[in-house]
C-alpha positions, 0 to 999 in steps of 0.5 A: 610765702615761700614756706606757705606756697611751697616753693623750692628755693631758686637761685637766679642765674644771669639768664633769670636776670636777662628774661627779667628785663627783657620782660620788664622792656615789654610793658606796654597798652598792647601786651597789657591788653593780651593779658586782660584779655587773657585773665577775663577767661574763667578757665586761664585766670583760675589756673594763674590764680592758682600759681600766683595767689592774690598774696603774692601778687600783692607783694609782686606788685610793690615789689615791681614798684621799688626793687628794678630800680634799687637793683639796677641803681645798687640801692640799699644793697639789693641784690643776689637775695632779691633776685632768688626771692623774685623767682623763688616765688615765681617760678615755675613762669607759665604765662602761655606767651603773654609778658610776665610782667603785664600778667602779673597786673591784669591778674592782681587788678581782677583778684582785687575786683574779686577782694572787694566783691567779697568785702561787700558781701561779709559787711553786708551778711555780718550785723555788727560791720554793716551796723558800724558802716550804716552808723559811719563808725569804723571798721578793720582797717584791712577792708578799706586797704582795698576799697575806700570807706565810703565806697564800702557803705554805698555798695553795702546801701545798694544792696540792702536797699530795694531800688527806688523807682525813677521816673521814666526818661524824658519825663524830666522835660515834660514835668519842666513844662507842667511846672511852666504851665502852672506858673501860669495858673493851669491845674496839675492834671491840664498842665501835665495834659498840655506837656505831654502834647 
């Protein structure tokens, strides 16, 4: 990644490490709403997407799962090279205030929403895959890594499928009533009459 997006090697300083879990002390429902806030303006979430691309955020993401606690418990030797990959790939930080580490989530969660779109519709253009999910046979294992199969085929079901007309709300009670009616020995049309009054 760092040969893919060009990154100019860094080598963490002490200050790197201090805004790190400063940073990581700020997660929390209030900053994490800022920055959903944040990435859902069209304009910021393109220039964040830009920096930090759905690959990287992806990796940021299990990174952030294992390595705070392998860094500060010393586990499997993690260290200094942990440390210059993390901002290495992160760097230049331009969040515009909002705590790297809740920006980091709410820009991978809608990347993610924007990967399964773009799921949805390749299986629903190509033949062949919306053939295999119509007939539940299997696809490539990189569609359901981010949105489970039966998920896949009852979007791709939806759209190729017209809507089906439902019957208008609370006409639910007055076909109960019909069917009580008719019970009794009214005929259809007087029994529905009589529940519509």
């Amino acid at each position: 990644m760092i040969e893919k997006f060009k990154k100019v090697p860094h080598t963490a300083t002490r200050e790197d490490v201090r805004w790190f879990w400063q940073d990581m002390d700020m997660d929390d429902p209030g900053n994490y709403a800022l920055a959903k806030a944040a990435v859902a303006e069209d304009k910021r979430f393109l220039r964040w997407n830009e920096q930090y691309p759905h690959e990287l955020t992806e990796w940021l993401r299990e990174w952030y799962t294992y390595m705070p606690d392998a860094l500060s418990l010393h586990l499997d030797g993690a260290g200094q090279i942990d440390w210059n990959l993390l901002f290495t790939l992160i760097e230049p930080i331009n969040t515009a205030g909002i705590p790297f580490i809740c920006l980091r989530k709410a820009l991978n969660v809608r990347q993610n929403q924007i990967v399964r779109e773009q799921i949805y519709t390749e299986i629903t253009n190509d033949p062949i895959l919306r053939g295999k999910i119509l007939n539940c046979k299997p696809i490539p294992a990189i569609y359901t890594h981010y949105t489970p199969y039966f998920t896949i085929q009852k979007e791709v079901l939806r759209r190729i499928k017209p809507e089906v007309l439902t019957a208008p709300a609370g006409s639910r009670r007055t076909f109960l009533l019909a069917e009580k009616l008719m019970r009794k020995g009214l005929q259809l049309t007087i029994a529905l009459k009589e529940a519509q009054e």
